[in-house]
N, C-alpha and C positions, 0 to 999 in steps of 0.2 A: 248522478255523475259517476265516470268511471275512468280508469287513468291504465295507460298499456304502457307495459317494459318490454322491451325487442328484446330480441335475443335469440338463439338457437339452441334445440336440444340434442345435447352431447354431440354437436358437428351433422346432424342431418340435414338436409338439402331440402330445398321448396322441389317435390314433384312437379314434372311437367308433363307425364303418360300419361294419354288419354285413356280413357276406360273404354272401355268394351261391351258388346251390345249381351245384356243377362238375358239367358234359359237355364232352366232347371229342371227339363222334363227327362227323365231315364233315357228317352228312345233317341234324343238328338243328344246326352251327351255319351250317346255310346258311339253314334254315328261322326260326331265332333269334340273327341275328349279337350277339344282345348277353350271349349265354350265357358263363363265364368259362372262359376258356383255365386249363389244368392245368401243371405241371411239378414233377417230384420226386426228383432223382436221389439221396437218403439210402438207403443200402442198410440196411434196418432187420436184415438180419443179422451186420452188421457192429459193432463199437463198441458191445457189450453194457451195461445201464444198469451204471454204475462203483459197485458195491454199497459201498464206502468212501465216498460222496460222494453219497450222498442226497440230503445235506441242500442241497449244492451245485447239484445237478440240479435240484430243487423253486425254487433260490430264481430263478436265470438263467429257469427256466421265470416263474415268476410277472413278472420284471420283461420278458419276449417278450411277457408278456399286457397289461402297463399299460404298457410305454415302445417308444419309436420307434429307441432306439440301444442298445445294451446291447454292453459292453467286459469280455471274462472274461480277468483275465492274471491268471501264474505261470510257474515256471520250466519250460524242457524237460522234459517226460515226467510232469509233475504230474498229467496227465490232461485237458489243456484240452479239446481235440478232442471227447474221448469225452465228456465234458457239456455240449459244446455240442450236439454232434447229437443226444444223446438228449434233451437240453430244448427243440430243435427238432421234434422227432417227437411227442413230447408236448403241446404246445404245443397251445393255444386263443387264437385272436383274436375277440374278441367274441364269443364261445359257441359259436366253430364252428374247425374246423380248415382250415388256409393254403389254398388253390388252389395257389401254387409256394412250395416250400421246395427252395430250392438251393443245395448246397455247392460253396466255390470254395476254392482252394488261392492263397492271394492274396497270397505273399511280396514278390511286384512288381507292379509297376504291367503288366508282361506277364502276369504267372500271370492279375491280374482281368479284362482284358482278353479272355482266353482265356476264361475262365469264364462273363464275360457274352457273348461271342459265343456258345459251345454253347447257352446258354439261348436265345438269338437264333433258332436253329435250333430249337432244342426248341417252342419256342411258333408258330414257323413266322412270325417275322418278318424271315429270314434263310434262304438258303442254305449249301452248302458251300464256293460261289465267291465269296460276298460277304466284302469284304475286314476282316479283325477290329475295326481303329477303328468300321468305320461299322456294324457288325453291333451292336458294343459301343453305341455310342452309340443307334441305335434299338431296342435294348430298355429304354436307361434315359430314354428319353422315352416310351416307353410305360407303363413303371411307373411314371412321376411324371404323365401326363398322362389314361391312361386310366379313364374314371368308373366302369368297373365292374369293375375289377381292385381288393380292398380286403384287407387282411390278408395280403400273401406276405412269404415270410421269406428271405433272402437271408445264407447266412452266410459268413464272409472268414475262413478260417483262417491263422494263421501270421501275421499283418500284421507285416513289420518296420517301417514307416515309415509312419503315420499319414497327416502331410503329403503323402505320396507319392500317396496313393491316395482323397485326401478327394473330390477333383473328378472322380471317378468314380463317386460315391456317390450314388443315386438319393433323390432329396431331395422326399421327400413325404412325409404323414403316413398315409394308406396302408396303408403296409405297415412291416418290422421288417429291420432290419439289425442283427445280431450279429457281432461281431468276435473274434477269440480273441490275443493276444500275449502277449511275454512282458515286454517292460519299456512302457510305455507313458510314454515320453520328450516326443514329440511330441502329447500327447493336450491339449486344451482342458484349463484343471485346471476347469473346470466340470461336465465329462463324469463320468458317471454307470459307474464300472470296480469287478468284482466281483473282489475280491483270493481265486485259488485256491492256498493255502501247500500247502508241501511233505507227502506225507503221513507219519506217525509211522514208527517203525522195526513197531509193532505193526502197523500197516495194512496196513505194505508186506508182512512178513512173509503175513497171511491174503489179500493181493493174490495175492502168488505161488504160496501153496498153493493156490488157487483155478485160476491161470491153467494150474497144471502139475497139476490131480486129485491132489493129496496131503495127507494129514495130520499128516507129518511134519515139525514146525518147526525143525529144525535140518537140513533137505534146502534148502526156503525158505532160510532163512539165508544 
């Protein structure tokens, strides 16, 4: 089971701009600078969809489609991660899929920092000498300012501290930021968090026969 609180974060808006057809090859975006830059570091072999959690997957997926902040907490190991990134992979923003879906390890305000600098680099508005703050901060003026960047998804795993990490958060309606934690302490109680509970003793058990190829449920066990 899982239980949604609506809400809005800090006054952003359901996007409704369609996305725009991606290339990334040097010679057409010199020919057409307003072509949309790519980034996608989701290893789609990684994090297989969580066959326990469906339902889970479908619904974080649907609210990546219609809201601008989307908050998925539960305890350690409940499986946040692994439905967030598969709801990110799957994911549709206005009938078409992201330009950048990128995961960050965002326990501090250093882990996102790190995250948005690599993206920095990744989109090529940053080197490997430019110093993290300012790599960090020109990609999230880029994602809040540029008109033809529309629908990317930016996800922050592990958030311990909301407040920590809020004023680094690219604040446009745009694109989709998803968050994964586990208590959500410091959250606006306006904010819109998809409650992921622990799963049954049944689930775990066919979890673990699955992860180990067996069908013996008292090996699981």
């Amino acid at each position: 089971p899982c239980s949604l609180k609506q809400g809005w974060f800090f006054g952003w808006q359901k996007p409704n701009t369609p996305v725009r057809t991606l290339n990334r090859t040097t010679s057409e975006k010199v020919e057409n600078p307003n072509l949309v830059k790519t980034a996608d570091n989701l290893n789609s072999s990684k994090h297989a969809r969580h066959f326990c959690r469906l339902n889970e997957t479908d619904l974080v997926k649907e609210q990546i489609s219609n809201m601008s902040f989307v908050c998925l907490q539960g305890p350690s190991g409940s499986g946040k991660t692994t439905v967030a990134l598969q709801a990110v992979r799957e994911a549709q923003v206005a009938g078409a899929f992201p330009p950048i879906r990128w995961y960050i390890a965002a326990e501090d305000r250093i882990g996102l920092v790190k995250g948005l600098r690599d993206l920095a680099i990744e989109l090529e508005l940053a080197t490997n000498v430019t110093k993290p703050w300012v790599a960090a901060k020109s990609v999230l003026e880029w994602l809040e300012d540029d008109g033809s960047v529309n629908g990317w998804i930016l996800l922050l795993d592990n958030v311990n501290s909301f407040n920590d990490i809020k004023d680094l958060l690219p604040k446009s309606s745009r694109g989709r930021v998803v968050i994964t934690l586990v208590e959500p302490t410091d959250l606006p109680e306006t904010q819109a968090c998809i409650q992921l509970e622990p799963l049954t003793m049944t689930a775990s058990v066919e979890l673990l026969k699955k992860l180990s190829q067996t069908n013996d449920s008292s090996q699981a066990e």
